[in-house]
N, CA, C and O of each residue as an XYZ file, in Angstrom:
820
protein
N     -28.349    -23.319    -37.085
C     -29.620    -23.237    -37.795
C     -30.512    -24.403    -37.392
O     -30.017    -25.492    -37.100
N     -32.011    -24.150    -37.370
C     -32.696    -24.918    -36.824
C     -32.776    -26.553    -37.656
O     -32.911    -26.520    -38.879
N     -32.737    -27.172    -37.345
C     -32.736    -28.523    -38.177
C     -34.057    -28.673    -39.644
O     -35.240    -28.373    -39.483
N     -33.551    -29.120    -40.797
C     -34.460    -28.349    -41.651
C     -34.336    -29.538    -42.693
O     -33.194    -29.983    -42.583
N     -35.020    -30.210    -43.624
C     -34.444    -31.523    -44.583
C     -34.308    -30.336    -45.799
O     -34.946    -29.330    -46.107
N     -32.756    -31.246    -46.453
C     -32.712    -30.539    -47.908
C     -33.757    -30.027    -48.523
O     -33.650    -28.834    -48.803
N     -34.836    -30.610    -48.851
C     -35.805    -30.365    -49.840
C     -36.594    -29.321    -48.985
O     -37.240    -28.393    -49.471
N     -36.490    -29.531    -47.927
C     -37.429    -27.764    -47.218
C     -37.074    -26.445    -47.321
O     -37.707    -25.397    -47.449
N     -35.034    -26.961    -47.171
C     -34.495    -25.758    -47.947
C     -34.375    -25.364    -48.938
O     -34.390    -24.147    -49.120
N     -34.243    -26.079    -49.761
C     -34.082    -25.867    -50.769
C     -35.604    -25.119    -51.685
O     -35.525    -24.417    -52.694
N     -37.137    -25.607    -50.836
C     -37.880    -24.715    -50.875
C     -37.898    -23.214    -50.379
O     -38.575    -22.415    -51.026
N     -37.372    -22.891    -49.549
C     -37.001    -21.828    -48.493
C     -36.477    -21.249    -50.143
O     -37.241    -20.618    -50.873
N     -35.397    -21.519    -50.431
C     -34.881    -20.593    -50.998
C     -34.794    -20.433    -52.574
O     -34.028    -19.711    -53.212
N     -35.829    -21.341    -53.060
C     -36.314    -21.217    -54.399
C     -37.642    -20.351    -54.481
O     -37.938    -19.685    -55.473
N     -38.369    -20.429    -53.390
C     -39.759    -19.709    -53.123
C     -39.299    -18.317    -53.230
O     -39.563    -17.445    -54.057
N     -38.539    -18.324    -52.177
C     -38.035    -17.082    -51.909
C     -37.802    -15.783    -52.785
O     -38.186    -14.619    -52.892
N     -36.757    -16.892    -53.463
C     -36.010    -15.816    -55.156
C     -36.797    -15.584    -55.583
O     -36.956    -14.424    -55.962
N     -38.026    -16.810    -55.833
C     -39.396    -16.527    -56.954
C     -39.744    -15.562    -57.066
O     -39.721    -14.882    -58.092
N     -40.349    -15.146    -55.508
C     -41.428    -14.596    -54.992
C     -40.458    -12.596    -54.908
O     -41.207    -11.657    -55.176
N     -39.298    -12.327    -54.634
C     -38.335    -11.767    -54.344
C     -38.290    -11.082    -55.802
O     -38.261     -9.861    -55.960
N     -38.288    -11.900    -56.705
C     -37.876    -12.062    -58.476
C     -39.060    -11.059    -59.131
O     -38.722    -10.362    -60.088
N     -40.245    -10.985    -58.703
C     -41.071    -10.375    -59.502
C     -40.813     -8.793    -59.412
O     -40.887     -8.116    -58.386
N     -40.520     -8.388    -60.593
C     -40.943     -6.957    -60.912
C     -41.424     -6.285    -61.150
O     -41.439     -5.596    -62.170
N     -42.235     -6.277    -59.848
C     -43.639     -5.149    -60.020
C     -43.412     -3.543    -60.570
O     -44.274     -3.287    -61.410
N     -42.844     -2.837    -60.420
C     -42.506     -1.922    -60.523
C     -42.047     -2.096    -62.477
O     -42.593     -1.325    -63.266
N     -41.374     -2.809    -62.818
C     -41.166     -2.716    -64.583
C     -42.462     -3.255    -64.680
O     -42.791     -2.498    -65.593
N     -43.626     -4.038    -64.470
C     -44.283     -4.614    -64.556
C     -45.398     -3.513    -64.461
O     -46.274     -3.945    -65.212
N     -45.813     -2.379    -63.964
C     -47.020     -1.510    -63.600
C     -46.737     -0.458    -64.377
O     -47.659      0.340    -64.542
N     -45.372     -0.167    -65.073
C     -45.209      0.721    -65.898
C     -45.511      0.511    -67.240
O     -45.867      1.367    -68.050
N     -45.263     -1.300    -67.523
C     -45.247     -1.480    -68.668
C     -46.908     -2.141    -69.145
O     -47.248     -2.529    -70.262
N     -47.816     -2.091    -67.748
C     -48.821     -2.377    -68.271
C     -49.733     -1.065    -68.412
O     -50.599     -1.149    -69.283
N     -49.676      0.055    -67.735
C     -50.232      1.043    -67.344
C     -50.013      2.019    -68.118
O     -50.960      2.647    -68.589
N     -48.375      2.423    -68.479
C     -47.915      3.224    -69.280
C     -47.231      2.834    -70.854
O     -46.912      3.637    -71.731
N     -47.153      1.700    -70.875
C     -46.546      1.163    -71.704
C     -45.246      1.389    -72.236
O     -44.861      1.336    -73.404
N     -44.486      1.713    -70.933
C     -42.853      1.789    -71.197
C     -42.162      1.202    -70.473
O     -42.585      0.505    -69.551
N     -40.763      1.403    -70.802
C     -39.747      0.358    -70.033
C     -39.260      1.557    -69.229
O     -38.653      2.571    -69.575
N     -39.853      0.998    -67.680
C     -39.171      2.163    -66.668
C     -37.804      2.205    -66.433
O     -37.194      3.200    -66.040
N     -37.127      0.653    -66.779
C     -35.396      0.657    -66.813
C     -34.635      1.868    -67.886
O     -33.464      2.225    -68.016
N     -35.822      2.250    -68.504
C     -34.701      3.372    -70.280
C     -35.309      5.151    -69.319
O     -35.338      6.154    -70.032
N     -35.575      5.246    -68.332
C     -35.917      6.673    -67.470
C     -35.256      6.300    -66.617
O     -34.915      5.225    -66.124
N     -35.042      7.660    -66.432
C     -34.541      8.515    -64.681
C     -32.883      7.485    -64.421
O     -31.753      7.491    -64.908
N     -33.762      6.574    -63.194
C     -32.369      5.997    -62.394
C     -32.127      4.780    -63.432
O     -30.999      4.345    -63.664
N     -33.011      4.402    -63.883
C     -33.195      2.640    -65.094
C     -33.189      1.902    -63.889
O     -32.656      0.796    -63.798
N     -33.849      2.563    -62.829
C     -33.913      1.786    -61.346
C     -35.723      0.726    -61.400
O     -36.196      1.004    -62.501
N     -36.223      0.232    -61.021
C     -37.038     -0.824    -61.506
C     -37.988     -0.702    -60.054
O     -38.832     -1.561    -59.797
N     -37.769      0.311    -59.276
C     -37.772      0.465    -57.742
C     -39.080      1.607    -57.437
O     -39.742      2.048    -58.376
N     -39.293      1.932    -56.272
C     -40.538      2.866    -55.871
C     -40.256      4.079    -56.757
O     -40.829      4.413    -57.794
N     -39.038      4.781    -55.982
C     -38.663      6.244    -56.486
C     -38.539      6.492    -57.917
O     -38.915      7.496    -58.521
N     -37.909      5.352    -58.433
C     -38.098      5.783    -59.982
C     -39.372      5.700    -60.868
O     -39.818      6.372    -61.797
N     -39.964      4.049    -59.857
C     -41.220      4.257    -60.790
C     -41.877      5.565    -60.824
O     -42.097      6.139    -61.890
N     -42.315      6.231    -59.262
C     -42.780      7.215    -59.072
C     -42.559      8.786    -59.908
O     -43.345      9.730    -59.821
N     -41.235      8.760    -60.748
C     -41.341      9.787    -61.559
C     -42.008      9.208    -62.676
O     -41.318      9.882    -63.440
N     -42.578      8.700    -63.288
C     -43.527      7.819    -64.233
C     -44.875      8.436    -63.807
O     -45.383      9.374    -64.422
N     -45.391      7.897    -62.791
C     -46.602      8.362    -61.952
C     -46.204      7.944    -60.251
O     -45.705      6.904    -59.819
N     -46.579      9.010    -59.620
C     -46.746      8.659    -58.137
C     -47.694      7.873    -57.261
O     -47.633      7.764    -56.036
N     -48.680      7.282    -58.176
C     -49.404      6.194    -57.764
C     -49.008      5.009    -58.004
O     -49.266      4.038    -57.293
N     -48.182      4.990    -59.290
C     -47.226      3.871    -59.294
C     -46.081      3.476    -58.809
O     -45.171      2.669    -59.000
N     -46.349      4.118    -58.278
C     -44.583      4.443    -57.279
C     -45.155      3.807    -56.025
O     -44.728      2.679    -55.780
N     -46.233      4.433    -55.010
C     -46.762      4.067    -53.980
C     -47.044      2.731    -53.731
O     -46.929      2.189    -52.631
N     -47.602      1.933    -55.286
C     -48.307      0.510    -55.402
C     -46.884     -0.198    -55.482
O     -46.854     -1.277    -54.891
N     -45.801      0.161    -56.043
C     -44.774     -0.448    -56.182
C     -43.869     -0.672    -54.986
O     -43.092     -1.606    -54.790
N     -44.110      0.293    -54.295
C     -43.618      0.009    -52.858
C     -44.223     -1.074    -51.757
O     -43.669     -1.794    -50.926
N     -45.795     -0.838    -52.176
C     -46.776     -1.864    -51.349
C     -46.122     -3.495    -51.942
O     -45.749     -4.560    -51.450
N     -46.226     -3.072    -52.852
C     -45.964     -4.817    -53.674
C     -44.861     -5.100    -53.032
O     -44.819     -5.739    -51.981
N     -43.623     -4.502    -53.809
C     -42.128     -4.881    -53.095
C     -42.020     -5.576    -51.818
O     -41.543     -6.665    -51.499
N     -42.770     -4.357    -50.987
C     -42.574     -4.968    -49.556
C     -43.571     -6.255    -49.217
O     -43.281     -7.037    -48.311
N     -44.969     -6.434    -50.156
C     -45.576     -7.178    -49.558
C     -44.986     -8.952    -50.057
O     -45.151     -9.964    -49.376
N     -44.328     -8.871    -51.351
C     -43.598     -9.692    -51.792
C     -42.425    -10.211    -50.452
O     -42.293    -11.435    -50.456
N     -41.912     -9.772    -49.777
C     -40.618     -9.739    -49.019
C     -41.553    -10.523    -48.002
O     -41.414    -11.704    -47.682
N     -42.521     -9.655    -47.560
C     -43.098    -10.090    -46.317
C     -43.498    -11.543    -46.414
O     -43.089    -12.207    -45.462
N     -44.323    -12.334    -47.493
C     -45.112    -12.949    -47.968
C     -43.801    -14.278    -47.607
O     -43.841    -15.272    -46.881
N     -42.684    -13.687    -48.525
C     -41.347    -15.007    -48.348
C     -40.949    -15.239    -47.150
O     -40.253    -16.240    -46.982
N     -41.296    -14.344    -45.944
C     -40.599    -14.826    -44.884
C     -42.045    -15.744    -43.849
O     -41.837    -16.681    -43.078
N     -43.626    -15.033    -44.196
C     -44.645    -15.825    -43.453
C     -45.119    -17.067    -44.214
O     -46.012    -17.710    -43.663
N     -44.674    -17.494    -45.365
C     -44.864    -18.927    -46.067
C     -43.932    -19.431    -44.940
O     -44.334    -20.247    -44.110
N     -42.636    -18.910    -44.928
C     -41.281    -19.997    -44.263
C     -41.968    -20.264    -43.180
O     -42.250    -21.457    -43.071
N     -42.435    -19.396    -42.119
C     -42.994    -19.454    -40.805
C     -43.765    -20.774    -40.838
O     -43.601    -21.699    -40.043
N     -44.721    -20.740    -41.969
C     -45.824    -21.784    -41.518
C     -45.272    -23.407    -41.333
O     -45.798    -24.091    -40.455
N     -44.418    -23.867    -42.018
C     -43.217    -24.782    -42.020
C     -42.392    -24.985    -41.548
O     -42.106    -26.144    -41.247
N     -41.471    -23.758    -41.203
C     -39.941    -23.546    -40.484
C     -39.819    -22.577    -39.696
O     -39.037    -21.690    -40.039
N     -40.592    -22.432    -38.323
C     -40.836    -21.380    -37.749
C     -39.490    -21.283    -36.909
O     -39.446    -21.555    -35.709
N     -38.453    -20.891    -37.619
C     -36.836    -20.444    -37.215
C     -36.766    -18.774    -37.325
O     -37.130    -18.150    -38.322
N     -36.321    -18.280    -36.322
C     -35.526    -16.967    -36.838
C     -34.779    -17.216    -37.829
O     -35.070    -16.687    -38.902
N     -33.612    -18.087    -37.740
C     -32.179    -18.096    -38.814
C     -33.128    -18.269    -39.957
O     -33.155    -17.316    -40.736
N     -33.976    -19.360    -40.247
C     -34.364    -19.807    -41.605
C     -35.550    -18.555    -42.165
O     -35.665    -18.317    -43.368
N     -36.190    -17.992    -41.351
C     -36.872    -16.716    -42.034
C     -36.294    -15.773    -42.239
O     -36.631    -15.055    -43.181
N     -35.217    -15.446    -41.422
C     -34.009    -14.267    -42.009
C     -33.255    -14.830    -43.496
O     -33.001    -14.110    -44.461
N     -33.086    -15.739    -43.428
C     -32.515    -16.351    -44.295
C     -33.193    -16.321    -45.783
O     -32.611    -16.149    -46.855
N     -35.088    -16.615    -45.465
C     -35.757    -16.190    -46.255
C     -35.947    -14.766    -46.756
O     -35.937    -14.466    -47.950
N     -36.069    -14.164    -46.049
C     -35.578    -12.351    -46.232
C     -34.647    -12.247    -46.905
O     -35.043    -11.673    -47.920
N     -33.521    -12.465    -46.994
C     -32.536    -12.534    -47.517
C     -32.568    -12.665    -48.746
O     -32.170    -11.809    -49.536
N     -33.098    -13.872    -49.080
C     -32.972    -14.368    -50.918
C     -33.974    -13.580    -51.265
O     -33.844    -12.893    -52.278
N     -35.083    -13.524    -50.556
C     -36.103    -12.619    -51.509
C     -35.726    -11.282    -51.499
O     -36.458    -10.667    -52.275
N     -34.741    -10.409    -50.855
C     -34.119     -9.802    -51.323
C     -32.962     -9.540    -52.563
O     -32.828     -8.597    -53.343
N     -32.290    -10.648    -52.404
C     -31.281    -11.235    -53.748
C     -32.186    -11.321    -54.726
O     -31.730    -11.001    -55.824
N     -33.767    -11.771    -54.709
C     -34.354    -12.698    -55.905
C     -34.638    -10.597    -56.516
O     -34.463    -10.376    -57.715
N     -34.970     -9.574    -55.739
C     -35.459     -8.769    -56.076
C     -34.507     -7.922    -56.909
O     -34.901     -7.321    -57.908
N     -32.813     -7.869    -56.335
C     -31.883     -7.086    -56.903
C     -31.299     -7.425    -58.023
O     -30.569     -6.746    -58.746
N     -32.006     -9.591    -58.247
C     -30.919     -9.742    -59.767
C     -31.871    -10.968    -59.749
O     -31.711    -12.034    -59.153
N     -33.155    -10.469    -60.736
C     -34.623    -11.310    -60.968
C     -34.062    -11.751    -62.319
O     -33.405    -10.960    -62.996
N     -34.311    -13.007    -62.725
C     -33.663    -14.043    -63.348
C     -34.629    -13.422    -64.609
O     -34.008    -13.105    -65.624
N     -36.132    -13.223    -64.614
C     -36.822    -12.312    -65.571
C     -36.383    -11.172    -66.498
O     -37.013    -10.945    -67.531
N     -35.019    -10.257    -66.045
C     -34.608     -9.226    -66.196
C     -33.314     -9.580    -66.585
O     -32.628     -8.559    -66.653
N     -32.881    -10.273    -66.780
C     -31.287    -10.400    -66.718
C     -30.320     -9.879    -65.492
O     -29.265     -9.249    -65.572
N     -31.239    -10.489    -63.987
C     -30.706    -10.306    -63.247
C     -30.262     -9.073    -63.079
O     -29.261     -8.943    -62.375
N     -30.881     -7.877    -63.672
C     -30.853     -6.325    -63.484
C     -31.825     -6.110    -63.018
O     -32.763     -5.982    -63.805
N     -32.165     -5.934    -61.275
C     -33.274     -5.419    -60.616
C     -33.097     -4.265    -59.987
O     -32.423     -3.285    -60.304
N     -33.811     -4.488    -59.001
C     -33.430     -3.055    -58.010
C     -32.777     -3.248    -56.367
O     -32.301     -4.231    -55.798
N     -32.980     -1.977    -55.972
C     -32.310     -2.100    -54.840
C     -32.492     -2.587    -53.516
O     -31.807     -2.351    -52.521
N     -33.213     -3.093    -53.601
C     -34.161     -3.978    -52.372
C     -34.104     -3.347    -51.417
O     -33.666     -3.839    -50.377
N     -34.459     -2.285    -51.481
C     -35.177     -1.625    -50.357
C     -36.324     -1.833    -49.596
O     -36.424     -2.137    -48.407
N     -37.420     -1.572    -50.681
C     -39.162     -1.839    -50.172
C     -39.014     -3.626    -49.922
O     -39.837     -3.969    -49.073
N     -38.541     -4.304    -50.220
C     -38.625     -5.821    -49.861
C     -37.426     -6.211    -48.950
O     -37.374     -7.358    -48.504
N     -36.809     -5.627    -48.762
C     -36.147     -5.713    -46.960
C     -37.200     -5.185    -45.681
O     -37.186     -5.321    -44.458
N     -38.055     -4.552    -46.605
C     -38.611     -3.396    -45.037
C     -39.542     -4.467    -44.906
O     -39.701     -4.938    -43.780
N     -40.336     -5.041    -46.095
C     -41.408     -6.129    -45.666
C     -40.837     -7.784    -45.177
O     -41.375     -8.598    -44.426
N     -39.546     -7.860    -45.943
C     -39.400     -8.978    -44.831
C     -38.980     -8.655    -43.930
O     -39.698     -9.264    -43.138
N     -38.207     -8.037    -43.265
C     -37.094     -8.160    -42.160
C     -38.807     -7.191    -41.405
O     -38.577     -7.673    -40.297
N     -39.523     -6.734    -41.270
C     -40.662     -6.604    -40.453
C     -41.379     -7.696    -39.895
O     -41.902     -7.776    -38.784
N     -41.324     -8.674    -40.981
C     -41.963     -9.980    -40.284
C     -41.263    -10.970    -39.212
O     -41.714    -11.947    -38.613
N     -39.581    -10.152    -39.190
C     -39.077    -10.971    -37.993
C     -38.774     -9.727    -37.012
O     -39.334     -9.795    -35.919
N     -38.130     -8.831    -37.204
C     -38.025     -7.846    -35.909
C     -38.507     -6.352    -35.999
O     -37.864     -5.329    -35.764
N     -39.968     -6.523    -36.451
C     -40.508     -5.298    -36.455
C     -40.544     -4.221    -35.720
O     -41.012     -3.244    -36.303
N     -40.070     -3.994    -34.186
C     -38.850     -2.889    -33.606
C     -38.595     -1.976    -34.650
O     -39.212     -0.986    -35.045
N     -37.145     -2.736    -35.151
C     -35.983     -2.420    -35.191
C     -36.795     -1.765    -36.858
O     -36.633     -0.583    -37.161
N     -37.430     -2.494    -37.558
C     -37.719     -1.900    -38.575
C     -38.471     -0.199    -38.813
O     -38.451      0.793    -39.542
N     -39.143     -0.842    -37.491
C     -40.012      0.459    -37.231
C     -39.019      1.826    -37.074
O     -39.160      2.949    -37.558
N     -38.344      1.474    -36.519
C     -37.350      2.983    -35.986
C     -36.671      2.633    -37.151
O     -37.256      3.182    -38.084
N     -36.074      2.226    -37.402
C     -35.331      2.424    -39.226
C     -36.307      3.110    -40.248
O     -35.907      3.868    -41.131
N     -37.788      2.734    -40.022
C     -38.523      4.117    -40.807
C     -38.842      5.348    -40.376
O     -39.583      6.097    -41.011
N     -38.302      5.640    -39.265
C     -38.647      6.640    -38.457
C     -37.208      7.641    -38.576
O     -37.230      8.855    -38.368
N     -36.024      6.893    -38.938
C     -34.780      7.172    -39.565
C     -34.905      7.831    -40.611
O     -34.725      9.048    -40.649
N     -35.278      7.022    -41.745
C     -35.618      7.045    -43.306
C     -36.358      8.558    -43.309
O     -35.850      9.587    -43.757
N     -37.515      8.445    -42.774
C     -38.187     10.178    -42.733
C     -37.751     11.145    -42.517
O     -37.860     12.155    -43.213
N     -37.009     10.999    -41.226
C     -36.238     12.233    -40.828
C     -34.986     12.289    -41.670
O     -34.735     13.491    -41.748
N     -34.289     11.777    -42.180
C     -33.049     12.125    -43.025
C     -33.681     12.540    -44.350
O     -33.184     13.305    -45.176
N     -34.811     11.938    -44.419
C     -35.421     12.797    -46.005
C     -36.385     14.311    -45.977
O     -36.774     15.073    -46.862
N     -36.525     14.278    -44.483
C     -36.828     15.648    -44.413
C     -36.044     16.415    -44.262
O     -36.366     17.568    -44.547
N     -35.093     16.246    -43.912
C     -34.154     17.087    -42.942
C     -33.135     17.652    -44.681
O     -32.809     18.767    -45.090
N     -32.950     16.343    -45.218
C     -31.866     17.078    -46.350
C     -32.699     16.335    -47.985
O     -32.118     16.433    -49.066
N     -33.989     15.686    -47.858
C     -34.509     15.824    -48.780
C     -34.043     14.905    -50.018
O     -34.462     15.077    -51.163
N     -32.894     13.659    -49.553
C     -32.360     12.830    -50.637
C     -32.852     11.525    -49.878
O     -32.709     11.168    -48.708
N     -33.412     11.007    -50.845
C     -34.431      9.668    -50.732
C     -33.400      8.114    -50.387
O     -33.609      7.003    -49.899
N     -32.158      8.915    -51.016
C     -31.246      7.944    -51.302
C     -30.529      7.402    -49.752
O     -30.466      6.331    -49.148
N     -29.984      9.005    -49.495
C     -29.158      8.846    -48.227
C     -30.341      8.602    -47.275
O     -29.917      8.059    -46.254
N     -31.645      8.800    -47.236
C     -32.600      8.481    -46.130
C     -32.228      6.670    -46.243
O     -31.612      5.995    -45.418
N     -32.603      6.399    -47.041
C     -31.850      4.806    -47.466
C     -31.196      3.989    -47.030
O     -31.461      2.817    -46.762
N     -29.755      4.903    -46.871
C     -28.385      4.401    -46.508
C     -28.336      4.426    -45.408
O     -28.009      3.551    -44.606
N     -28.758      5.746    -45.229
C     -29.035      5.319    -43.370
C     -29.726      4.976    -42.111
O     -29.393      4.953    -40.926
N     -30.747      4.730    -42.739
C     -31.648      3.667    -42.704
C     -31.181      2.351    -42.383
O     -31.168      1.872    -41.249
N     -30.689      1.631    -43.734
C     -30.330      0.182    -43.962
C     -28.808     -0.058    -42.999
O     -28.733     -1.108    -42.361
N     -27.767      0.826    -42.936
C     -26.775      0.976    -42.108
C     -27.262      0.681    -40.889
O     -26.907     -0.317    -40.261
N     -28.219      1.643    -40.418
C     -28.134      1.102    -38.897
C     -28.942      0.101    -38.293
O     -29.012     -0.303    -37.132
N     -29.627     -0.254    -39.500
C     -30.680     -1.767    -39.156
C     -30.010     -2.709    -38.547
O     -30.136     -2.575    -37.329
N     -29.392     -3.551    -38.818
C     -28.242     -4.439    -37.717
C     -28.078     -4.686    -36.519
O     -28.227     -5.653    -35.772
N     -27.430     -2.678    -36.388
C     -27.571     -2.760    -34.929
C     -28.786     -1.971    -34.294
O     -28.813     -1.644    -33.108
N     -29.699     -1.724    -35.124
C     -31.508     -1.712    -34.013
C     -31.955     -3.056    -33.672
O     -32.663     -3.139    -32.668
N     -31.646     -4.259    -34.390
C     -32.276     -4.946    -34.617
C     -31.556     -6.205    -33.514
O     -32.055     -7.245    -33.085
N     -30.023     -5.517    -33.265
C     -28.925     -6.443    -32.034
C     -29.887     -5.795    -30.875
O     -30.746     -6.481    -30.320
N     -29.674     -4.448    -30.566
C     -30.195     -3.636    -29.641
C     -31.485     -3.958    -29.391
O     -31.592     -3.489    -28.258
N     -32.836     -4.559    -29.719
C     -34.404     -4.540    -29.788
C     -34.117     -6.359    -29.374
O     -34.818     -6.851    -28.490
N     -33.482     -6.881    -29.803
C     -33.506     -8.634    -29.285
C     -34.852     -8.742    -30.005
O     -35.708     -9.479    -29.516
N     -35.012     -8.312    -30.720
C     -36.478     -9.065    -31.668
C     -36.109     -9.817    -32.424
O     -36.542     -9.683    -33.569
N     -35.417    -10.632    -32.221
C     -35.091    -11.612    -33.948
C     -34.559    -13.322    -33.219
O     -34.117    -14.274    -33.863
N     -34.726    -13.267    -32.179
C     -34.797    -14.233    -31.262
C     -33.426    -14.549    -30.726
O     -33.187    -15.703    -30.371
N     -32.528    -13.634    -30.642
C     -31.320    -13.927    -30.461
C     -30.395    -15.067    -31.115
O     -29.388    -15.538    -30.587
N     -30.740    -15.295    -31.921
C     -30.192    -15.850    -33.217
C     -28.536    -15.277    -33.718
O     -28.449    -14.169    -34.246
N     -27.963    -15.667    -33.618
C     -26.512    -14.424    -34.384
C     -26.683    -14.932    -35.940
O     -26.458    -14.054    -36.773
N     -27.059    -16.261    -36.461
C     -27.040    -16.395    -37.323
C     -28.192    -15.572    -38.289
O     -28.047    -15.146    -39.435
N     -29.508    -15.503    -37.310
C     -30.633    -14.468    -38.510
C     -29.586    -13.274    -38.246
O     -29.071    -12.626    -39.158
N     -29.396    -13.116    -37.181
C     -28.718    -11.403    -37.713
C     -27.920    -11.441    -38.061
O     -27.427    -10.314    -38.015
N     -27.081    -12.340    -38.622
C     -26.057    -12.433    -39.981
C     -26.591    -12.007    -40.921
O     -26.380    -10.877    -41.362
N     -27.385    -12.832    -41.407
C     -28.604    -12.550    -42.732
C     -28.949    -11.909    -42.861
O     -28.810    -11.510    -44.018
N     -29.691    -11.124    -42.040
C     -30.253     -9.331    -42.128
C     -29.065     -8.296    -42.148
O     -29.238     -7.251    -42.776
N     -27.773     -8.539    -41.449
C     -26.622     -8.008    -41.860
C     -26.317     -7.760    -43.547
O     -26.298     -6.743    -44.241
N     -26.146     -8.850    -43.764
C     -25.634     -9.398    -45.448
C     -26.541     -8.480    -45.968
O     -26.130     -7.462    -46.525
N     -27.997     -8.777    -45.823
C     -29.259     -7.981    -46.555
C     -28.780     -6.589    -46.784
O     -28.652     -5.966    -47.838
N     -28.494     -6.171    -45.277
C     -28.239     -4.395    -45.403
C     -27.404     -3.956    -45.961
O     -27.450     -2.765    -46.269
N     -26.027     -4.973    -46.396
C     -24.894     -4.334    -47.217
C     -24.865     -4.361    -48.047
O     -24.434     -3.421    -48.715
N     -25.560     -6.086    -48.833
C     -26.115     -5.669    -50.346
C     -26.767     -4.250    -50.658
O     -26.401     -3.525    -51.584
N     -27.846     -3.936    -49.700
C     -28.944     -2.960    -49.945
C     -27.539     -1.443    -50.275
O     -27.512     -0.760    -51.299
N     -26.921     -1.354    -49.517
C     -25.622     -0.317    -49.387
C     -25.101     -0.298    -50.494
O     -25.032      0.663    -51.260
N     -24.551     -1.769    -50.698
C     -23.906     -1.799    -52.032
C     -24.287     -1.507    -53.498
O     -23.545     -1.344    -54.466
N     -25.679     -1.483    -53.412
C     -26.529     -1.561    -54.520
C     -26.864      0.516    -54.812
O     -27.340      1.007    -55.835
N     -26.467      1.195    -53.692
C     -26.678      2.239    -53.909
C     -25.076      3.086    -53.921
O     -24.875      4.265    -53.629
N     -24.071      2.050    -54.359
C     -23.080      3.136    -54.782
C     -23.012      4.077    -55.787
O     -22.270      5.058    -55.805
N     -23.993      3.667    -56.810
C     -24.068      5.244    -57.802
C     -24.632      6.346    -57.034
O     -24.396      7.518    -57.330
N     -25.221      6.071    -56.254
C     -26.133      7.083    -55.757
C     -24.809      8.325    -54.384
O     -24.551      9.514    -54.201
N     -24.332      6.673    -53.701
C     -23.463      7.584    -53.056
C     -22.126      8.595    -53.674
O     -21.650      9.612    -53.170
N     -21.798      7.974    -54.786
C     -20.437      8.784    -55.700
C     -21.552     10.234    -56.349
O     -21.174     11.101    -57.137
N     -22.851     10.125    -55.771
C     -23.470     11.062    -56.957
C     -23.590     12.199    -55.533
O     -23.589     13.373    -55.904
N     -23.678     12.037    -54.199
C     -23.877     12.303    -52.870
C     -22.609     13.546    -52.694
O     -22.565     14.722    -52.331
N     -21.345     12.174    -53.341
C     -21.065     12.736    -52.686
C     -19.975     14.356    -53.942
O     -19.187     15.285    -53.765
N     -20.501     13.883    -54.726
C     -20.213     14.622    -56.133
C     -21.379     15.769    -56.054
O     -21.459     16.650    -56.911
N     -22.283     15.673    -54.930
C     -23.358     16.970    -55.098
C     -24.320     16.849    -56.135
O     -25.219     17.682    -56.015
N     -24.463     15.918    -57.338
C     -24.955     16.204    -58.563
C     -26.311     14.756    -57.779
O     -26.821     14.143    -58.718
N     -26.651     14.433    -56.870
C     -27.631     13.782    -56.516
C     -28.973     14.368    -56.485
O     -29.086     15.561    -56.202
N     -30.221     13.498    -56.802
C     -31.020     14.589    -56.731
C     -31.500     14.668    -55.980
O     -31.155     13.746    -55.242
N     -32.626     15.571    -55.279
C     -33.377     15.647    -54.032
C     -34.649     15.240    -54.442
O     -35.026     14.978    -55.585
N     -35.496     15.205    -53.015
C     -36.921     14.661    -53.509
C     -37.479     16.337    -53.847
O     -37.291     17.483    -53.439
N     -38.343     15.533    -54.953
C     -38.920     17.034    -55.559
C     -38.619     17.304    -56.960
O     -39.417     17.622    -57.841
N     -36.939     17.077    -57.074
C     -36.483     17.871    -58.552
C     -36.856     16.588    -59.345
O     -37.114     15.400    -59.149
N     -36.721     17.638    -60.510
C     -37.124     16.485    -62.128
C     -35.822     16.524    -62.242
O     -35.065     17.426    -61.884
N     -35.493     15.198    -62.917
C     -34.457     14.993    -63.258
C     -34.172     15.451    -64.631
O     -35.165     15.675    -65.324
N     -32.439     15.723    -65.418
C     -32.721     16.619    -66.475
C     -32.510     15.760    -67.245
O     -32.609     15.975    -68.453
């Protein structure tokens, strides 16, 4: 890792969570609609769920998410212009998003704030990971598994594209990122693979 003083890191990765930490998505429901989007649908805090609420809130919640992610890794830049240490930033502001200290550390799945940070270091690899994401949600119409496989093969688009500066250590970090992101959708996969998942489109009952 690039040479860095305690207190820079230790900004790196308090900014990070901060910034990672906000919940826009419980936050646009509860000013707009005046409910707690965690007591509907998935009690997911995320695009897709906001979006059964309203689909404009769903859309803005995705912009935010990701622009939050993005935001933690181009502060690091202006200071610590490292691959390792902006992956690294990606990273927590992903952590800060899945277990926001605001919430009792019950967030979401850091999806939309992986796509905006990990774009600000190997936007490639991100790009064809959304080009993934579409086609698996057209093709079978679950938002979830577009997701999974998506975030699965980010890693290695992102070994394959050499956009991340050949670093092994950032692509550690963006590794870690993608398995949290995996891990965070095991209800979804036991629900996959139980058939009882829903598709894009259905109301949930």
């Amino acid at each position: 890792m690039q040479s860095i003083s305690p207190f820079a890191l230790l900004l790196v990765v308090a900014g990070s969570y901060l910034l990672g930490s906000i919940p826009f998505g419980y936050l646009l429901v509860r000013i707009f609609r005046g409910e707690d989007v965690r007591k509907s649908g998935s009690g997911n805090i995320g695009a897709t769920n906001v979006s059964r609420k309203s689909p404009m809130l769903g859309v803005l919640t995705l912009l935010l998410d990701a622009l939050k992610g993005a935001m933690a890794v181009w502060l690091t830049r202006l200071f610590a212009p490292s691959y390792t240490i902006m992956a690294l930033a990606a990273l927590i502001a992903v952590i800060g998003h899945m277990f926001p200290l605001w919430l009792g550390f019950r967030g979401g799945k850091g999806v939309a704030t992986a796509l905006g940070s990990f774009a600000m270091i190997t936007p490639e690899a991100v790009l064809i990971a959304v080009g993934i994401f579409i086609m698996v949600v057209l093709i079978f119409r679950y938002v979830s598994l577009g997701s999974i496989i998506a975030v699965a093969s980010f890693p290695l688009l992102a070994y394959e594209t050499r956009s991340y500066g050949n670093m092994p250590a950032a692509l550690a970090f963006m590794a870690i990122g993608s398995l949290l992101i995996i891990a965070k959708h095991s209800q979804n996969v036991r629900r996959l693979l139980a058939g009882t998942e829903n598709r894009l489109g259905e109301k949930r009952a």
